[in-house]
C-alpha positions as CSV (number, residue, x, y, z in Angstrom):
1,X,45.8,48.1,-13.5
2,X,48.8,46.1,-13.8
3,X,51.9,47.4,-11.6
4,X,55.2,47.5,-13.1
5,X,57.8,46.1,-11.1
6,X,61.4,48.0,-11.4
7,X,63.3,44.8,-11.4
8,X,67.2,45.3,-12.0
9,X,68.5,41.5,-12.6
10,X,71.6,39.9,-10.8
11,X,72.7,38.1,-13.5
12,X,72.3,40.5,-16.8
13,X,75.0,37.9,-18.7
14,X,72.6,34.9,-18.5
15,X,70.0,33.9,-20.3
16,X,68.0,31.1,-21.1
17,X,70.7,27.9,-21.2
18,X,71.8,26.6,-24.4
19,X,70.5,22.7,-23.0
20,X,67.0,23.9,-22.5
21,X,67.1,26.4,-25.5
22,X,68.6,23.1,-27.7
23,X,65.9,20.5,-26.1
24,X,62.6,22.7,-26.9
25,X,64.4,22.9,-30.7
26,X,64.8,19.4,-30.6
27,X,61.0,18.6,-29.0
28,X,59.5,21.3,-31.8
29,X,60.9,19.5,-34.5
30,X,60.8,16.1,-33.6
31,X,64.6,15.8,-34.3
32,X,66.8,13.5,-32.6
33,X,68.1,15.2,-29.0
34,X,71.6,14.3,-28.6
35,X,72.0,18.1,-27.3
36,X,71.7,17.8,-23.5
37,X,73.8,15.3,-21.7
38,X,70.7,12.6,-20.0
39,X,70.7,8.5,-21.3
40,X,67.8,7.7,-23.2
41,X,68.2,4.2,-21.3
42,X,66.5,3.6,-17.6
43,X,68.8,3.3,-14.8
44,X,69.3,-0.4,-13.4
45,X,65.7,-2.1,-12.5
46,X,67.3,-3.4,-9.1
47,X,68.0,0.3,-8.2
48,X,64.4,1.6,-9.0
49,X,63.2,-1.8,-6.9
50,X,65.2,-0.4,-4.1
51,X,63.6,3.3,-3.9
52,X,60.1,1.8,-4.3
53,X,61.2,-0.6,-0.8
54,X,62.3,2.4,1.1
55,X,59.2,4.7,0.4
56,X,57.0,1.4,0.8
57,X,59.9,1.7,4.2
58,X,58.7,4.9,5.5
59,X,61.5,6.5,4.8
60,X,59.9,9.5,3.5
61,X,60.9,12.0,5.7
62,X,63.8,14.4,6.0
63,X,67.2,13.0,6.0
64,X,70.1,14.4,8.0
65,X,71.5,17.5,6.7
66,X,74.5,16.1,5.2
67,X,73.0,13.0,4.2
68,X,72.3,9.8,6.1
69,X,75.2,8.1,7.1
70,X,74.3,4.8,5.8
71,X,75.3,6.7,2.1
72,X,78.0,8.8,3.5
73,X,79.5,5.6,4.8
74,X,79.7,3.7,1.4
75,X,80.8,7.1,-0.5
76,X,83.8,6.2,1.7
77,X,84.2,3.0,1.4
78,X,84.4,3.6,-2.5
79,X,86.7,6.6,-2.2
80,X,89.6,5.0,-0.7
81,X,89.3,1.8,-2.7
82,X,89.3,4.5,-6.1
83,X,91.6,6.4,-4.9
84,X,93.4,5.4,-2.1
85,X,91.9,8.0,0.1
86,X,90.4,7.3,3.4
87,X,87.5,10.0,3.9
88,X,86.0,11.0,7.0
89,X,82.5,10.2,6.7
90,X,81.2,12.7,9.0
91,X,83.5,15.8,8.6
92,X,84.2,15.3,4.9
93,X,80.9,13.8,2.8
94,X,78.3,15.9,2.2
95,X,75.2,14.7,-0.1
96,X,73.7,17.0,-2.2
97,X,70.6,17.3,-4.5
98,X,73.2,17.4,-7.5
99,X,76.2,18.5,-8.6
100,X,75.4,21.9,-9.5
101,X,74.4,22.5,-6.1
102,X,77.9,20.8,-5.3
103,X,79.2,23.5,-6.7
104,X,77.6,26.5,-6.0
105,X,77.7,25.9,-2.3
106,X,81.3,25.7,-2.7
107,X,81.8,28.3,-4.6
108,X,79.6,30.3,-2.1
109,X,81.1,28.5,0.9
110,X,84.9,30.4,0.3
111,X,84.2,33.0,-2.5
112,X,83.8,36.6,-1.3
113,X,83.1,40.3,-2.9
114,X,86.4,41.0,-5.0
115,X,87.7,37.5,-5.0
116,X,89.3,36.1,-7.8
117,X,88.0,32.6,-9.4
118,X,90.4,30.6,-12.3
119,X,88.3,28.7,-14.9
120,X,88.7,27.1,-18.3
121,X,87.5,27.9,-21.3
122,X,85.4,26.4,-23.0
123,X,83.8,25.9,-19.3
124,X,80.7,24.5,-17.9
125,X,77.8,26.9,-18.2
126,X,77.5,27.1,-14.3
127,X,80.4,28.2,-12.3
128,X,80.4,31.8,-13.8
129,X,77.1,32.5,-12.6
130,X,77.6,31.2,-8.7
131,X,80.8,33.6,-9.0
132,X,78.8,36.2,-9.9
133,X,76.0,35.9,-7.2
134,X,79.0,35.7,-4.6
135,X,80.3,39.0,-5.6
136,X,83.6,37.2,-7.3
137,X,85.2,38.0,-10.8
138,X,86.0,35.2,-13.5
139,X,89.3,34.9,-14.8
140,X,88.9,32.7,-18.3
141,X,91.8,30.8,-19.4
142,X,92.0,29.0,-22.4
143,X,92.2,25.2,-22.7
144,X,94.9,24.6,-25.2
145,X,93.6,22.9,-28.6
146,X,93.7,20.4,-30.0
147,X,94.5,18.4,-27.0
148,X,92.6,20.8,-24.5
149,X,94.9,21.4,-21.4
150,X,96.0,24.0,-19.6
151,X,99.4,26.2,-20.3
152,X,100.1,26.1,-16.5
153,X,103.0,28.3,-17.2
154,X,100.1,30.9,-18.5
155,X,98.0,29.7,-15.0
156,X,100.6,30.8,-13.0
157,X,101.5,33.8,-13.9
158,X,97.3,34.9,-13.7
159,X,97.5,34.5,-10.1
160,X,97.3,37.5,-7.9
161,X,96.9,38.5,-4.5
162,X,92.8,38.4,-5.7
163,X,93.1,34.4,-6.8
164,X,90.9,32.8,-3.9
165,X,90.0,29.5,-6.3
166,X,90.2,27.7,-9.3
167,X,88.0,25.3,-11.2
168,X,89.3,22.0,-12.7
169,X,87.1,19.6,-14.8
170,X,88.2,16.3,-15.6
171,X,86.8,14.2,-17.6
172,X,86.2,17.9,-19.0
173,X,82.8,18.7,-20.2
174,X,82.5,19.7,-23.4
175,X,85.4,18.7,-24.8
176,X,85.8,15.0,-23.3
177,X,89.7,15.8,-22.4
178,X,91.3,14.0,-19.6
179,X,93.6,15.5,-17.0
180,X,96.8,13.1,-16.7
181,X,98.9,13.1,-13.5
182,X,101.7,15.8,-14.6
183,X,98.2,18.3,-14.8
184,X,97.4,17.8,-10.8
185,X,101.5,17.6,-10.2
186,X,101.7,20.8,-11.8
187,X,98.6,22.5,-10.7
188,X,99.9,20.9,-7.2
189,X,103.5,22.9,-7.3
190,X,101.6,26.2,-8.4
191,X,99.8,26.5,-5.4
192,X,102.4,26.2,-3.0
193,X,102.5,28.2,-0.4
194,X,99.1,29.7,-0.9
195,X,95.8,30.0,0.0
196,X,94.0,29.4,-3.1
197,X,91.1,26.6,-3.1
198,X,90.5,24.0,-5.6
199,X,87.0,23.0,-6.4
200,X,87.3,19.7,-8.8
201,X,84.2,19.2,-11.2
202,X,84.8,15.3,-10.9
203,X,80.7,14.1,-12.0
204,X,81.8,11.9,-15.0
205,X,85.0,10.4,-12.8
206,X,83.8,6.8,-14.1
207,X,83.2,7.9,-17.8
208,X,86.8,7.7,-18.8
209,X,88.5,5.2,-21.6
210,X,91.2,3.6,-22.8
211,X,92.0,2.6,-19.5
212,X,93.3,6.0,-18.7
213,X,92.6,6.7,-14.7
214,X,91.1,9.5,-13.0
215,X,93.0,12.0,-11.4
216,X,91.0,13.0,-8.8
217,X,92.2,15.6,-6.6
218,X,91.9,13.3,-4.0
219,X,95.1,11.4,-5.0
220,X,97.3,13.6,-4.0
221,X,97.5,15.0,-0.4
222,X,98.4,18.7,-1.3
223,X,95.7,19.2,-3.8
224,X,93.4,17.1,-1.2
225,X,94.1,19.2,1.3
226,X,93.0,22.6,-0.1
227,X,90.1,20.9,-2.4
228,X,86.3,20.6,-3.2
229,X,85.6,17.6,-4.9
230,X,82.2,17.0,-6.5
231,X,80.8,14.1,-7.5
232,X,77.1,12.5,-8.9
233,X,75.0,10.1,-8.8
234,X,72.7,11.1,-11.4
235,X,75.3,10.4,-14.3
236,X,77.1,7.4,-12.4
237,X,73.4,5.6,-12.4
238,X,71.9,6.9,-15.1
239,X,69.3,8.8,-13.3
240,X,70.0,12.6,-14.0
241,X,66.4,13.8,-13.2
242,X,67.4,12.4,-9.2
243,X,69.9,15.4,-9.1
244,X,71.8,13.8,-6.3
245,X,75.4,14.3,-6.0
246,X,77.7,14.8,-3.3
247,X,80.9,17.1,-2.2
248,X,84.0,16.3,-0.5
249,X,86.5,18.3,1.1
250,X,88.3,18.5,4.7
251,X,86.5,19.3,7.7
252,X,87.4,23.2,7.6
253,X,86.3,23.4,4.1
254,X,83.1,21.5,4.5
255,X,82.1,23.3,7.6
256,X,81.8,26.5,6.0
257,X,80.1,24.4,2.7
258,X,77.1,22.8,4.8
259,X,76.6,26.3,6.1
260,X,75.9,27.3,2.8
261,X,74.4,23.6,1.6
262,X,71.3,24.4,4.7
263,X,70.0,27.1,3.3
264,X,70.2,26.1,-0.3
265,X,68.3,22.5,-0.2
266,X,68.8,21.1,3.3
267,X,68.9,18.3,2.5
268,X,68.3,15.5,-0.6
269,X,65.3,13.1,-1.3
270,X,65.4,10.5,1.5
271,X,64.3,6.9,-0.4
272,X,66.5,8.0,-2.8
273,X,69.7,8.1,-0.5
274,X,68.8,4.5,1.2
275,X,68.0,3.3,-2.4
276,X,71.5,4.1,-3.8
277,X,73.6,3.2,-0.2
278,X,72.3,-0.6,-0.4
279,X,73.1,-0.3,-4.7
280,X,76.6,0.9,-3.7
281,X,76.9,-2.0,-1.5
282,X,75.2,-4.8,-3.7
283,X,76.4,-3.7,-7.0
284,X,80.3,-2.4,-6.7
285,X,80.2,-3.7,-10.2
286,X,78.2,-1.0,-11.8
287,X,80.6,1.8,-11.5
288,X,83.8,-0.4,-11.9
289,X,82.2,-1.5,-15.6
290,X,81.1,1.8,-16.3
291,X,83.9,3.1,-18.7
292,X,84.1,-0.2,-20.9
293,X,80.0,0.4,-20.8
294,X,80.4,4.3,-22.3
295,X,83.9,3.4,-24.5
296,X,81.5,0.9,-26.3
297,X,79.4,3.6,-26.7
298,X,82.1,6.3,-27.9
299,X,83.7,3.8,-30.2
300,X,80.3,2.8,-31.7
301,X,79.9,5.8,-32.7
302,X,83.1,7.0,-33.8
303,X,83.1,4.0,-36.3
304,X,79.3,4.5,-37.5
305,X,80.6,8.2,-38.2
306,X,83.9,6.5,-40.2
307,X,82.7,7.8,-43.6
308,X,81.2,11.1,-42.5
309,X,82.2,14.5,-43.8
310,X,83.0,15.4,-39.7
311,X,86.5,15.1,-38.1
312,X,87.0,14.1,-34.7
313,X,89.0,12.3,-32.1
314,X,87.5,10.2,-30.0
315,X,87.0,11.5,-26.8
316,X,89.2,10.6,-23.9
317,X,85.8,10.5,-21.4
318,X,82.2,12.1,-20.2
319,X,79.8,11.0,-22.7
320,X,80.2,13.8,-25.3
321,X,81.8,13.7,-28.7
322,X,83.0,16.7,-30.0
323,X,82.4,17.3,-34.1
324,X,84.4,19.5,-36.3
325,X,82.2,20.4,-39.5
326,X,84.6,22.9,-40.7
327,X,85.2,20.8,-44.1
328,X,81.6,21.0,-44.3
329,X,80.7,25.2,-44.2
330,X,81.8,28.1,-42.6
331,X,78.3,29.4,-40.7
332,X,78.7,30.1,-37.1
333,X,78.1,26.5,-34.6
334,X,74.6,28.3,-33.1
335,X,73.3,29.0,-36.6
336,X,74.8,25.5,-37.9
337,X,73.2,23.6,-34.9
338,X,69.9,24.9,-35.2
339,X,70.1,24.3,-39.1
340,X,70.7,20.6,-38.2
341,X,67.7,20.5,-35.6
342,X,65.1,21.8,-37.7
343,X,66.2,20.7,-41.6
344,X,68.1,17.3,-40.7
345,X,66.4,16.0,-37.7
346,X,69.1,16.4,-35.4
347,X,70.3,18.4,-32.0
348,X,73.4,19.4,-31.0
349,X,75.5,21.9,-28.8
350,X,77.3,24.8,-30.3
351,X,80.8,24.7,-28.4
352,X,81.1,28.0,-28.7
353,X,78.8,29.0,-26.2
354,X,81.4,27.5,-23.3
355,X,83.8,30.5,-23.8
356,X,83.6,33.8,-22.1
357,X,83.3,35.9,-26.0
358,X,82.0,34.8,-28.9
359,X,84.7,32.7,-30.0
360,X,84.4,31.4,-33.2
361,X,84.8,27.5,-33.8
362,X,83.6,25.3,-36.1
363,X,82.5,22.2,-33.2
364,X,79.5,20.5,-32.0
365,X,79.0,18.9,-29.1
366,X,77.3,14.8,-29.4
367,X,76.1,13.3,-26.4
368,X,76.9,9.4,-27.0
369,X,74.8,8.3,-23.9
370,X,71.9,6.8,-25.8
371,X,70.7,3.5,-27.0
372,X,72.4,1.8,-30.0
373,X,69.9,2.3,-32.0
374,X,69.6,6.1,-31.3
375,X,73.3,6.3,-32.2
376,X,72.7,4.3,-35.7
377,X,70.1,6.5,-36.6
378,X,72.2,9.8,-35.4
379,X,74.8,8.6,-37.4
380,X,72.8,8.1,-40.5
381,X,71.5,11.8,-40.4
382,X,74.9,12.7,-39.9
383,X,76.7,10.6,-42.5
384,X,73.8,12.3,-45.1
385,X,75.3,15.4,-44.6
């Protein structure tokens, strides 16, 4: 006789996420997956060479907590050359195994029972959940559209006593928006004179066009100060499936985040941290060339897309391009992004699905990070349509 468990969940809002849900639609119908955000191209042969030295090494075993220094040390290097920070490699870096680790051990690391937490709608589909878990309430603001930015007049006037953090995410994902410097000035001023925490969702900080530059929070000394930065690996080189990442934040702040980081993972697949420290080193120029790399991409295929029935602007960064099919019918973006997986041989992701209700758009989310010839034959399908 079978026992039945009386389980009461943690998380009744969450179910399976829309990437998996979108991939399997994709894999059952043979369609096209340009649904969840991963390359269909390898990361760089010298890299892969380097990870099969180290475990050919020995170095197989566990690496210190916060990552081995060798890393931590050229995550510095590259900081203050990008941004003109100089990090403490020991107080300040922590590796992680990925970004959304990153973030929920921040979140974790400063977010308490009745806290407040600001995010952005359309957000990312994790931070709600980690605020949950830690016993925190979501405030959702909107992103304005067309352009996608905050009303920071709105922003401010949401803070209360309660507001312990809020979430910034630029280049934003899904929307491809770019924070410009007035954003962080403003979002600096608000915070004046409190004690609210920043955690900065920074993981596509080299997919970013038009030479525009990333604001990082780590450019300026009073959002630096009072922030979590997160940052990864596994969309800088191409290599999601490493889920490696890293977070950085001042010595208070990442105290309390590697107690949290510990007990989560520990610590992050060893060969893999020597492999990308001597790639940092030996190959600066991979992440310098990395937005003409993806703006190719994006303007590829923007053009391709030229005669479609879609609207769009091209995205300002990540490797998403957003869709509006509204000139093409009115159903709902789930029901219209499953109808393109199964009947045209294509995946998407329904924006919708970012937003705290059921907010009714008429926008798909492209991911852009693929082969040209996977974006020729996307755009076909699509220009059918």
């Amino acid at each position: 006789m079978t026992m039945k468990l009386n389980l009461k969940t943690k998380l009744p809002k969450v179910e399976t996420s829309i990437f998996t849900v979108m991939s399997q639609l994709a894999n059952d119908h043979n369609a096209l997956n340009l649904s969840q955000g991963f390359p269909d191209f390898d990361c760089p042969e010298h890299l892969r060479n380097l990870v099969t030295f180290h475990m050919n090494e020995g170095k197989n075993q566990y690496a210190p907590m916060t990552g081995i220094p060798e890393l931590r040390e050229q995550i510095s290097i590259k900081l203050e050359q990008m941004y003109g920070r100089k990090i403490c490699m020991n107080q300040e870096i922590t590796v992680t195994s990925g970004a959304t680790e990153a973030l929920f051990s921040a979140i974790h690391s400063v977010v308490c029972p009745g806290d407040e937490v600001i995010v952005f709608d359309p957000a990312y589909d994790s931070y709600e959940p980690a605020i949950d878990l830690a016993g925190g309430k979501t405030i959702h603001l909107p992103l304005l559209s067309p352009r996608y930015k905050p009303d920071w007049d709105l922003v401010k006037s949401s803070i209360t006593q309660q507001t312990r953090m809020i979430i910034i995410n630029t280049p934003h994902n899904p929307t491809g928006t770019v924070f410009d410097a007035e954003d962080m000035i403003a979002l600096s001023g608000l915070l004046e004179n409190t004690n609210i925490i920043v955690l900065s969702d920074e993981v596509y900080e080299h997919m970013i066009f038009d030479n525009i530059p990333h604001q990082s929070v780590l450019r300026y000394d009073a959002l630096a100060e009072r922030s979590f930065a997160v940052f990864s690996f596994g969309k800088t080189y191409h290599a999601t499936g490493w889920k490696i990442g890293y977070c950085v934040a001042p010595a208070a702040l990442s105290t309390e985040f590697r107690k949290i980081h510990q007990f989560v993972t520990f610590t992050t697949a060893t060969p893999l941290q020597y492999a990308l420290s001597d790639f940092m080193k030996q190959c600066p120029e991979h992440y310098l060339e990395l937005p003409q790399f993806y703006q190719a991409k994006r303007d590829k295929f923007c053009q391709l897309l030229q005669n479609s029935r879609f609207s769009f602007t091209p995205s300002q960064g990540t490797y998403f391009q957003l869709l509006d099919y509204s000139n093409i019918t009115d159903l709902p973006d789930t029901e219209y992004a499953n109808l393109l997986t199964q009947e045209a041989g294509i995946a998407s992701i329904p924006v919708s699905v970012f937003f705290q209700h059921n907010t009714r758009v008429f926008i798909l989310r492209f991911c852009f990070a693929k082969d040209d010839t996977t974006l020729e034959e996307a755009a076909d399908i699509l220009c059918k349509i």
